[in-house]
N, C-alpha and C positions, 0 to 999 in steps of 0.2 A: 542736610544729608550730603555724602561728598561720593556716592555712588555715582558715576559717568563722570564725573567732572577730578580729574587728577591732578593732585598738587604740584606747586612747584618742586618740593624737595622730590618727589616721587620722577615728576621727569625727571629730575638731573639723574635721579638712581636709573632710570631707565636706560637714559644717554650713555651712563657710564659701560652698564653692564653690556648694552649692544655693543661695544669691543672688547666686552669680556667676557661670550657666554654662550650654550647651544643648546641643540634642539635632540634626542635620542632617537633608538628603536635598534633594531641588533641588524647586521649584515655581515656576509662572510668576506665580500670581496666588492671593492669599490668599480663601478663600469662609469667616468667620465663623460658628462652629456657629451652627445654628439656622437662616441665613439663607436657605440653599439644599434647596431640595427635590429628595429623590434621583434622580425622573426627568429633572428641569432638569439636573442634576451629569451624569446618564449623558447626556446630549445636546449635549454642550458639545462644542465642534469639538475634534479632539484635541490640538491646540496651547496647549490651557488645561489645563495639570494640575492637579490639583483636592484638596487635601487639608483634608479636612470635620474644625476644629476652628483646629489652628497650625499657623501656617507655617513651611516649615523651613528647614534653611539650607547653607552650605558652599558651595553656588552659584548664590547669589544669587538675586534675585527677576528671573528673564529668563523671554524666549519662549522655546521650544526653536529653533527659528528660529536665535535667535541669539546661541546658543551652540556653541563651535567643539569641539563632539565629538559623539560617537554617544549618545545616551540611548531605550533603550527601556526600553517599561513594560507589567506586564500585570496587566488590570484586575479586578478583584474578578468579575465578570459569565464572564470567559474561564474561572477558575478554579473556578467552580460549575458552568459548563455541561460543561468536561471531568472533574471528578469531584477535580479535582486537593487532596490533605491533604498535602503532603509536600513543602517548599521544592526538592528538586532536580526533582523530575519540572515543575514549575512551568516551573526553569530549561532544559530543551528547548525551548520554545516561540522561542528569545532565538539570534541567530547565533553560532558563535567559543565555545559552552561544553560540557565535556566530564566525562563519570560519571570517577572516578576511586576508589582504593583506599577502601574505608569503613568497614575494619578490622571486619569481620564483621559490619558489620550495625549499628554501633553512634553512627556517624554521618555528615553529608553531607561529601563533597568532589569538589570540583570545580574544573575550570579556565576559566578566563576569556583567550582568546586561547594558549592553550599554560599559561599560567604560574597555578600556585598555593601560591606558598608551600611553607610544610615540610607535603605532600599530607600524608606515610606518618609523621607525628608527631603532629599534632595535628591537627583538624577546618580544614576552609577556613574563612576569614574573613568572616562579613559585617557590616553595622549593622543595627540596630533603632532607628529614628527617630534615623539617624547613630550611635548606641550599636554601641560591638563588641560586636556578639550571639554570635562565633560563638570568641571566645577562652575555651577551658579545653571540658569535655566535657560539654554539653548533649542528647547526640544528636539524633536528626534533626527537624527544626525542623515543625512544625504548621502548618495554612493557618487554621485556626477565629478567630485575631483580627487575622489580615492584612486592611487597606483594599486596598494596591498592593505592587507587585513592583516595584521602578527598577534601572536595571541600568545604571550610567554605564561608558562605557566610554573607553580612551585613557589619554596619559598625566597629566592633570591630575587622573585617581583619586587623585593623590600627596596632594595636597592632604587628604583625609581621615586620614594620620598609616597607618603599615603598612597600608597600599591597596598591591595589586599592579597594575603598569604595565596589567595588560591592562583591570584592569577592577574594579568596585566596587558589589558589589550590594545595595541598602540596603531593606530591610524596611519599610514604613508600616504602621501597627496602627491598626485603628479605634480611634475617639475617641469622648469622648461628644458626644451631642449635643441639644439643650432642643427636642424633640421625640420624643414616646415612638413608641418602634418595637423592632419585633423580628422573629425568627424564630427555629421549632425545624424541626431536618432529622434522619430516620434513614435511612440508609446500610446495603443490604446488598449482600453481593457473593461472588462466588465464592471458595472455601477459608474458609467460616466467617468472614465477613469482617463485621463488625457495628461500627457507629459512630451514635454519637448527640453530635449537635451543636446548640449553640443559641448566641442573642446577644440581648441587652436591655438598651435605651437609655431614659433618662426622665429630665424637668431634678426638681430638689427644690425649686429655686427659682427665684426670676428670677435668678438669679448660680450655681446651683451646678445639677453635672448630674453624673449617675453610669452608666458605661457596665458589665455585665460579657459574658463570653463564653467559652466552653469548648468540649471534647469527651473524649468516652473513647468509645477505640476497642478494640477485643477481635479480632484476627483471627488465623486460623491462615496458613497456606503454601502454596504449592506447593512448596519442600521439607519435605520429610518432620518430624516433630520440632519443628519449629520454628513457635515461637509469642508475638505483641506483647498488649502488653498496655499501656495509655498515658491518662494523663490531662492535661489543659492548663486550666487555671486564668488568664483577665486578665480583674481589674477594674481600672475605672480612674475617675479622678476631676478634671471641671475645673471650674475655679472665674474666675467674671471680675467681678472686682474696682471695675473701672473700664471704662470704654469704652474702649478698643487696649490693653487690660492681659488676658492670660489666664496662668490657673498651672495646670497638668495634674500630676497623680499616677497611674505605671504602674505596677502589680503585676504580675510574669510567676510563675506556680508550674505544675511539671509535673514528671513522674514517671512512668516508663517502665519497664518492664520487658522484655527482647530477649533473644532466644535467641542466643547465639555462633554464626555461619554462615562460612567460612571458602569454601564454594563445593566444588567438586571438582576433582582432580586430572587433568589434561590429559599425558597419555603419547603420544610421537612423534606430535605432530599429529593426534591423532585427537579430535576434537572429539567423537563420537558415542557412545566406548564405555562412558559410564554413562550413566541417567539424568540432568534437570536437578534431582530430586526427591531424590537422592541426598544424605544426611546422614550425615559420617561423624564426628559428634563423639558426646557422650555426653547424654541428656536427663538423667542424675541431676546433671548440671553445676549444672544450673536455669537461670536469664536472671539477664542483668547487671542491675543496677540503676540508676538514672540519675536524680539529683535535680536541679532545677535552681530556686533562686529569686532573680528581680531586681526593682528599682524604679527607677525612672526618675521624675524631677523636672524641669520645664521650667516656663519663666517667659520672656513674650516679652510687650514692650512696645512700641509704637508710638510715638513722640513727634509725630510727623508723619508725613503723608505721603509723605515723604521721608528721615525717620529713621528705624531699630527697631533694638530689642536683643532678641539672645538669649540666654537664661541656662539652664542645666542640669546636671544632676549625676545619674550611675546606680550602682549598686552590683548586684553580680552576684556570685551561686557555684554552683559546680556540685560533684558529688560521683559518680565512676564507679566501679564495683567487681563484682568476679564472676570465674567461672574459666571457659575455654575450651579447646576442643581444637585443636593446631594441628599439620599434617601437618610432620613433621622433612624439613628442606632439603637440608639436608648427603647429598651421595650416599654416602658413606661411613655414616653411619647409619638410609638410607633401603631398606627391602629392597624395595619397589616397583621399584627400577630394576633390581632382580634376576629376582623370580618372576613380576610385573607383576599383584599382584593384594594382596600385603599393607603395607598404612602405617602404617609408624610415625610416631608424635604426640607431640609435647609438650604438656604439662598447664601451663597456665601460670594465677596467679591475677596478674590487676589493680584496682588501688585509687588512683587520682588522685583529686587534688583542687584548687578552682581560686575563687580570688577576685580580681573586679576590681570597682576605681572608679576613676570617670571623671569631670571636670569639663570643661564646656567654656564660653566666653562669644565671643558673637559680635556685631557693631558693622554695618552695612548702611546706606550714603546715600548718595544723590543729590546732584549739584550739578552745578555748568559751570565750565569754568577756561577762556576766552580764546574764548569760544562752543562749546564744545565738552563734550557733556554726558558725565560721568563718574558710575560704577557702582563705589562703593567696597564690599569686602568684608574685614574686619580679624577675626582672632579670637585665640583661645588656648585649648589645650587640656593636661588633666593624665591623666597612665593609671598607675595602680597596678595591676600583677599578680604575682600569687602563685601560683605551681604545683608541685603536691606531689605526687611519682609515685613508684612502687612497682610495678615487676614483678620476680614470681619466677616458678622454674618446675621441675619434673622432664622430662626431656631422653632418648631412650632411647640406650643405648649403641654403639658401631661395631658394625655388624652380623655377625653369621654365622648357620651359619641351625642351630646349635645352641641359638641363646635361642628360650624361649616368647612367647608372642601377650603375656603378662602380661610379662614381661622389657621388652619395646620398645613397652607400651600401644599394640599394633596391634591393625587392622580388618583386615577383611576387606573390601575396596572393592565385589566382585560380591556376596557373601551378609554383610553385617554384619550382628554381634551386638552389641547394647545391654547393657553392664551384667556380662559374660562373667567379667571377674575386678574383684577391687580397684583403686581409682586410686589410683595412687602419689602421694605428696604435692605439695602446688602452695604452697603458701606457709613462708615462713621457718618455719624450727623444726620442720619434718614431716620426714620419712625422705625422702633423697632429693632435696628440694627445694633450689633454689640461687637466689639474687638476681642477677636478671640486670641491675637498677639499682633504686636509690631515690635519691631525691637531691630537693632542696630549692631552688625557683627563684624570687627575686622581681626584678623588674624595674621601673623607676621611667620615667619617659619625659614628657616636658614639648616642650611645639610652639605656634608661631605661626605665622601666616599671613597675606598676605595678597593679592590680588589687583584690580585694577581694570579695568574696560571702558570702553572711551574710543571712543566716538562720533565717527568723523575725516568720518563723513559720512551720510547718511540710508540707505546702502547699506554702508558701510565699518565695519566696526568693529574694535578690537585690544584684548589681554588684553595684560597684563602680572604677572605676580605669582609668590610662593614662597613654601615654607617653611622654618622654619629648626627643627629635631630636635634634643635634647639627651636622649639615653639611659644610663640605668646600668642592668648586671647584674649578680647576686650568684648563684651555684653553687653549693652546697652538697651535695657527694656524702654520704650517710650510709656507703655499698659504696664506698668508697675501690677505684679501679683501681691496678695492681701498677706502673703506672710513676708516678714518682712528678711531679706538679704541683699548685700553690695549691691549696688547699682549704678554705676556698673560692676560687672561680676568681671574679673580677670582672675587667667590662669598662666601658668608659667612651668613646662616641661620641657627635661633635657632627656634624652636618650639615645643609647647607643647601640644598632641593632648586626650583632654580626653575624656573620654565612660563608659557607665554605661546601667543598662539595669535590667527588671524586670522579674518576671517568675508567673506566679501562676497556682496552680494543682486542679482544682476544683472537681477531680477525679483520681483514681490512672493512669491511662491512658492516662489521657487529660492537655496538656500544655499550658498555654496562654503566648505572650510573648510580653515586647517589647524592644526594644535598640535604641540607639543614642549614636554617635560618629563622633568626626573629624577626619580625616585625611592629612598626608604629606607625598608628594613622590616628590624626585629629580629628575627634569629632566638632561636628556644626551643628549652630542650634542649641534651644535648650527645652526642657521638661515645661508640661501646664503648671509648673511653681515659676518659672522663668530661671531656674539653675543650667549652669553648665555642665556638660559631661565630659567627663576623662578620657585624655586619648583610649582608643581600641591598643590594644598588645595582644600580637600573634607568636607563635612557635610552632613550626613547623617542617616534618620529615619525608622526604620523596625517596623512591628506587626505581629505576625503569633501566627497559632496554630498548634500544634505536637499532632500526634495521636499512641500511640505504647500499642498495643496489650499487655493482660499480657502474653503471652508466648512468646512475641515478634517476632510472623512470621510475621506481621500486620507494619508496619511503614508507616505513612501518615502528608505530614506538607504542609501549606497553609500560603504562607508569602505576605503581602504586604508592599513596600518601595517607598521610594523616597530620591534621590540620587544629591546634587548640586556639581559641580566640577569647581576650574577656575583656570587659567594658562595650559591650557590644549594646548597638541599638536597634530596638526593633519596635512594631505599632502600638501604641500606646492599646491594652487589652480594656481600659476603659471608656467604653462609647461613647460619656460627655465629652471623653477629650478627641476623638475622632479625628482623625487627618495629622496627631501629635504622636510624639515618641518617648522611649522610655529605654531609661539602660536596664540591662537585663541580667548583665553578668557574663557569663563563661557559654560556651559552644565549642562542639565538637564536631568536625567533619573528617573522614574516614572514607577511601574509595579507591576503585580498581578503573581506569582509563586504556583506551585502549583507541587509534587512529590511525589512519593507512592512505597512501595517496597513490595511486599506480596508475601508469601510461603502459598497457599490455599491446601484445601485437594485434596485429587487425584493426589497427584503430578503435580498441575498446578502453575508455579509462574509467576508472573506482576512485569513487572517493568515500568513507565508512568510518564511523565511530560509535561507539559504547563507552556511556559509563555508567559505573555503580556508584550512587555519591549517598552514602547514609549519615548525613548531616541535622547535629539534635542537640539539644540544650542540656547542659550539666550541673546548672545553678537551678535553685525553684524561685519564682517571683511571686507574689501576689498582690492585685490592684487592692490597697486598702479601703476604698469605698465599694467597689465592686467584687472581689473575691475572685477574681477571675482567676484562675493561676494556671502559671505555667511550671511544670514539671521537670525534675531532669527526664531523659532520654524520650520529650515531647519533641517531635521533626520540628525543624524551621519550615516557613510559610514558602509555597510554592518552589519546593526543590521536590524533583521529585527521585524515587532510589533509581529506576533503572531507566536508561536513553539512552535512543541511538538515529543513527541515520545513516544510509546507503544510497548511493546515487550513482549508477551507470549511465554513461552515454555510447554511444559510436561511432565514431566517426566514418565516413566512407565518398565516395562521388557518384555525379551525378552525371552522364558525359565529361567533361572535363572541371563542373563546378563542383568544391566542397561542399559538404552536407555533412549534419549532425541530428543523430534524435536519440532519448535515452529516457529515464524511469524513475523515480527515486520514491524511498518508504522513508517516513519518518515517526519515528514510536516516543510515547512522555509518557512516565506511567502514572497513576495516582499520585497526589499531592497534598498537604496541608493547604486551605485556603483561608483559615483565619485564623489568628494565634492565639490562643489561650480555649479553643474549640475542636470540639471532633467533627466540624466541615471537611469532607474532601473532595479535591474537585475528582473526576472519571477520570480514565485513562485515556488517549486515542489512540489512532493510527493512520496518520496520513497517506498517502500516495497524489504523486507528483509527475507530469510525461511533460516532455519538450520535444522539441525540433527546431531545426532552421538550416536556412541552405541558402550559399552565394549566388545570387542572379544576375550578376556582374563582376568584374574586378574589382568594384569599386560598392559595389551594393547589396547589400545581406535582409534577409526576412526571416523572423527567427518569432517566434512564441512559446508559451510554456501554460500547464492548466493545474493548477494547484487544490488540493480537496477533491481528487477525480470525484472519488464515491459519494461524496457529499455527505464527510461525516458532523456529528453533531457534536462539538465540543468545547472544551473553554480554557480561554491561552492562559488568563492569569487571574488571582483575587484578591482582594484587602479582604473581603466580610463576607460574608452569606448573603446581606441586599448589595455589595458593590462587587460583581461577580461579572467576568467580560468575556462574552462567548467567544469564539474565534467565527475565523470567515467561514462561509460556504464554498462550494466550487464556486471557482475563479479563473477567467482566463485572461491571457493578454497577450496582443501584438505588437511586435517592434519592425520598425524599418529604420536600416541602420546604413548611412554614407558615409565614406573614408574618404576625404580626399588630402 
C-alpha cells in the first residue's frame, strides 16, 4: 500500500509544482501583512473582505458587488462571541445548509443547497486557503486557526474543480503577521467540557514572520459513554522577499480521538421512547483515532498593479481507524422489530487511509480591449488522491428467539449492559469476522480554467468563462466480489464545464444578477459489486439581488436557483449493504435564499437567513433484492424545505468596558431520515442567549447557552435504528486574554 509513504516521482511533481502553483478563496482587496491594524480590518464596510497576509484567488480580485453570485462570510468576531470550535455548527449561521449523516460522530457533512456529494461515503468537501481540506478522513474540522468562513454559493462553485453546484465552502486560516500579538482562551462548559486555546504572531525580521495556533479540547457528552479527546497544531511561516513577492508555509497537525456514536433507534414514530443520553454501543470498543497532517506552500507575486501570479502546492494525509457498534438493519436479523426492546449490532472494525497533493498556478489582469475594461482570470490545477479502505465486521445471525444476547451482540435498549459477554471478532482473521470491502483507490485529475469580466458599462457587467476536467481512476478491490469485472476497474473522463453570468447596478447600492454553469465532480468508491461510478454532472441556474449599504454596515442578497444533478450517490437503500452506496441517477434542487448581515445604530447587529430548498429525486431506483425504491419527486435524506436563523446581539458599556449580550432562534423543519422510507425526523426550534463583557484591556469573559428551553430533537439520520438526537441545553464559559 503506498498511502503515507510518497513516491519518488510524486516528490519531484511536488517540488516542481511548489514554484508553479496556489492556494484560492475570493477577496475584494488585498490588506498586506503588517499594514493594517486589526480594529481598522474589523471596521471596514463589509464590501471589503479583508484577508491579513495573501491574497487569494479563483475569483478574482472584485467587489462582492460585482459578482454575480451569493457569497457569504462569517467573521472571526461572530465565531468567538458564539462559542463556535466546530466547522459545521459555524455553517448554520449561512442560508440553504443542512447536518447530514456523520457516520457516528467521526466527521462533518453537510449540504449546501440540497446537494453534497457521496454524503454516506466519505466526509463533505471543503478548501482550506482553496486546498481540498475535506478529501479523505480528517474528522471534524477546528475553529482555533480559522481568520474567515466564505461560503460561495451557485453554479460558478464549478470552477474550483469537484465543487458541488450548490455551493463551495472555503476555509481562511490565519496568517502571520509583522506585528506581535496574541491570545490565550479557556473554555468551560457543560458535560465536562474543557478546551484550551491559544494563537501567537511575531515578525523575526523585517522579511520573515512566524504565526502558530492551537487547541486541545477534553470533553465528555450528553450521551452516556461517550467521550472526545482532540488536539490541532498550525504554524505557519511567511517570508517576503521583495516588495509584491510573499511566500507562505502552512503546517496543519491534529489528532483526535471520538467515541463511535450511532444515535438511537427510533420504533414506529416514537420519537420519545428512549433517552437522548442513550448509548448502545460498547465503551471497551475505545474511540477511533484520526490523524491528519498537511502543508501547504503558496507563492504570490505582483508584477503590477495590474498583473499578479499565484503559485501553490499542498500535500495532505489522513489516517482513520477503530471499531464500532452498529444496530443490524436487516429486519430479518433485527429482533427489536419483534420484542421491541432487544438489538442486535454488528461490530465492525475500520482503517482508511488517505493521501492528497495538489498543485495549482493562477495568472490575474487587467486591461481594455475597444474601451472596454477586462478582468482576466487564467489558471491550472493538479490533484492526486490516494484512498485506502478497509471495513470488516461480525454481523449477527437471522433471528429466532432461541439465540443468546451473546449469539446476536445484543443490548438491551431500556436497561443496557456494558461489557455482559465477549465481542465477537471485528477484523479479518478473527472468529467470525468478514470483509465487507478493502480495496485500493488512486485518482489523478488535472483542470484549467478560465474566466473574464467585461465591463460593457459603468453599471453592466458580464462573465464569460469554463473549465475543462481530465480525470483518471484506478480500483483496486483487494475482496474481489463474486461477479466477476476489471480488477482493477479504471475510468477515464474529459470534461468541459462552462459558466458565465451577468450583473447590473441600477443603483450604487443595488445588484441584479444572474449565472449559469455546469458542473463535474468524481465520484469515490465503488458499489457492494465493487464497480465504479461515474463522475456526478451538474447544471445549474441562479438570479438574486445584492443590497450593500454605502457605508457598508447594511449587506442584504435574495437569490433564487435551481439545481439539476445525475450520477448522484446516495445510501445504499439495502440494509445488507449498510454503511455502502449506490448511484441513483438524477436530482433536483430548486429554492428561494435569502441572508442579511447589519451593523445598526445603537450598537445592535443582525445576522438572518432563510431558505426554501425543495430538493427531490427525478429518476426511480429500485434495490433488486430488496425492493426498496425510490421514487421521483421522493426528498433527499436530511434537507429539510424551510430554515432559518436570526441572531441579535448589542453591543453597549459598561463604565468605560465594552459589553455584549444578544439572542438567537434557529428553525429546521421536518426532514427525510432514510432513503427509500417515509421516516421523518420532527421539526425544532432552537433558542440561543450570549453575553460577554471586557474586564480589562486585556481580558474578556464572555459565555453563551445553547437549547435554552431544552428542546427535544434530532440533528441528523442514516435509518430509523441510526438516528442522533441533538444536545440538550448547554452552557459554556470562555475566559479570553490578548496580549
Amino acid at each position: 500500500m503506498n498511502v503515507m509513504k510518497t513516491s519518488a516521482g510524486r516528490l519531484i511533481a511536488f517540488g516542481f509544482l511548489s514554484t508553479a502553483v496556489t492556494a484560492p478563496a475570493w477577496s475584494q482587496q488585498t490588506v498586506r501583512t503588517g499594514e493594517a491594524d486589526p480594529q481598522e480590518v474589523a471596521d471596514r464596510p463589509e464590501d471589503d473582505i479583508i484577508v491579513s497576509g495573501q491574497r487569494q484567488a479563483y475569483v478574482g480580485d472584485f467587489p462582492m458587488r460585482d459578482v454575480p453570485q451569493s457569497i457569504q462570510s462569517i467573521k472571526p468576531a461572530t465565531l468567538r462571541d458564539l462559542g463556535i470550535t466546530r466547522l459545521e455548527n459555524a455553517l448554520d449561521l449561512v442560508s440553504g445548509i443542512a447536518h447530514l449523516n456523520d457516520f457516528g460522530g467521526l466527521w462533518e457533512s453537510y449540504s449546501v443547497r440540497g446537494f453534497a456529494g457521496d454524503a454516506n461515503n466519505v466526509p463533505s468537501g471543503f478548501l482550506v486557503n482553496g486546498f481540498n481540506g475535506g478529501r479523505g478522513f480528517s474528522g471534524p474540522r477546528d475553529t482555533s486557526s480559522v481568520e474567515r468562513i466564505d461560503v460561495l454559493k451557485g453554479p460558478t462553485s464549478a470552477l474550483f474543480g469537484r465543487g458541488e453546484p450548490g455551493g463551495t465552502v472555503n476555509i481562511i486560516t490565519k496568517k502571520p503577521e509583522f506585528k506581535r500579538s496574541g491570545y490565550a482562551q479557556l473554555q468551560v462548559g457543560s458535560f465536562d467540557n474543557y478546551r484550551i486555546e491559544g494563537d501567537f504572531t511575531t515578525p523575526l525580521s523585517d522579511t520573515f514572520a512566524v504565526r502558530i495556533n492551537g487547541a486541545y479540547h477534553d470533553a465528555k457528552s450528553y450521551r452516556d459513554e461517550v467521550e472526545t479527546k482532540k488536539i490541532f497544531l498550525t504554524p505557519s511561516l511567511l517570508w517576503r522577499p521583495a516588495s509584491g513577492t510573499t511566500v507562505s508555509y502552512e503546517l496543519e497537525f491534529a489528532s483526535q480521538d471520538i467515541v463511535f456514536d450511532r444515535g438511537i433507534p427510533i420504533l414506529d414514530g416514537d420519537f420519545d421512547r428512549l433517552p437522548r443520553s442513550r448509548f448502545l454501543g460498547e465503551p471497551s470498543d475505545g474511540p477511533f483515532r484520526i490523524d491528519v497532517l498537511g502543508h501547504q506552500l503558496q507563492l504570490q507575486h505582483d508584477f503590477s498593479d495590474r498583473w499578479s501570479l499565484l503559485l501553490g502546492a499542498g500535500h495532505r494525509t489522513t489516517h482513520i481507524r477503530g471499531t464500532g457498534q452498529y444496530p443490524e438493519l436487516v429486519r430479518s436479523r433485527q429482533p427489536l422489530f419483534v420484542d421491541g426492546r432487544t438489538l442486535a449490532r454488528q461490530r465492525r472494525y475500520t482503517n482508511h487511509r488517505s493521501e492528497n497533493l495538489i498543485g495549482r498556478a493562477e495568472l490575474t489582469g487587467r486591461f481594455d480591449v475597444a474601451g472596454l475594461g477586462n478582468t482576466l482570470v487564467v489558471g491550472a490545477d493538479y490533484d492526486y488522491f490516494e484512498l485506502d479502505q478497509l471495513t470488516s465486521r461480525s454481523r449477527p445471525p437471522i433471528y429466532n428467539p432461541a439465540l443468546s444476547l451473546e449469539q446476536i451482540n445484543g443490548i438491551d435498549i431500556f436497561n443496557p449492559v456494558y461489557g455482559a459477554f465477549p465481542q465477537p471478532g471485528d477484523r479479518p482473521g478473527l472468529p467470525g469476522a468478514e470483509i465487507v470491502f478493502s480495496r485500493n483507490e488512486r485518482d489523478h485529475s488535472w483542470g484549467t480554467y478560465f474566466y473574464d469580466q467585461i465591463d460593457l458599462a459603468p453599471w453592466l457587467k458580464v462573465r464569460v468563462g469554463g473549465r475543462y476536467d481530465e480525470f483518471r481512476q484506478r480500483l483496486f478491490n483487494r475482496q474481489p466480489p463474486n461477479r466477476i469485472i476489471p480488477n482493477p476497474a479504471r475510468q477515464h473522463v474529459r470534461r468541459f464545464s462552462p459558466q458565465g453570468g451577468i450583473v447590473v447596478q441600477p443603483t450604487e447600492t443595488v445588484s441584479l444578477y444572474g449565472s449559469y454553469g455546469r458542473g463535474f465532480r468524481p465520484n469515490n468508491g465503488a458499489n457492494s459489486r465493487g464497480e465504479t461510478f461515474s463522475p456526478e454532472l451538474s447544471e445549474a441556474y441562479e438570479a438574486g439581488v445584492k443590497y450593500i449599504s454605502r457605508d457598508g454596515r447594511i449587506t442584504a442578497s435574495l437569490a433564487a436557483y435551481t439545481t439539476d444533478k445525475s450520477n448522484i450517490l446516495t445510501a445504499d437503500p439495502n440494509p445488507a449493504n449498510s454503511g455502502l452506496v449506490v448511484a441513483v441517477g438524477s436530482a433536483r434542487s430548486r429554492g428561494i435564499e435569502f441572508d442579511l448581515n447589519a451593523r445598526l445604530p445603537n450598537g445592535f447587529n443582525v445576522i438572518a437567513a432563510y431558505a426554501y430548498t425543495d430538493a427531490f429525486w427525478t429518476d426511480e431506483f429500485r434495490d433488486p433484492d430488496f425492493a426498496l425504491p425510490i421514487l421521483p419527486g421522493d426528498p433527499l435524506i436530511n434537507v429539510p424545505k424551510h430554515s432559518g436563523n436570526i441572531l441579535v446581539t448589542k453591543d453597549f458599556t459598561i463604565g468605560e468596558r465594552t459589553a455584549m449580550i444578544g439572542a438567537g432562534v434557529q428553525y429546521i423543519d421536518k426532514r427525510l431520515g432514510e432513503t427509500g422510507t417515509a421516516f421523518t425526523l420532527p421539526a425544532a426550534t432552537l433558542v440561543k442567549v450570549l453575553a460577554g463583557v471586557d474586564l480589562t484591556d486585556r481580558l474578556r469573559v464572555s459565555g453563551n447557552i445553547d437549547n435554552l428551553f431544552n428542546e427535544r430533537w434530532f440533528s441528523s439520520s442514516y435509518a430509523a435504528l441510526w438516528t442522533m438526537p441533538g444536545a440538550p441545553r448547554t452552557a459554556m464559559a470562555r475566559l479570553h486574554y490578548r496580549f
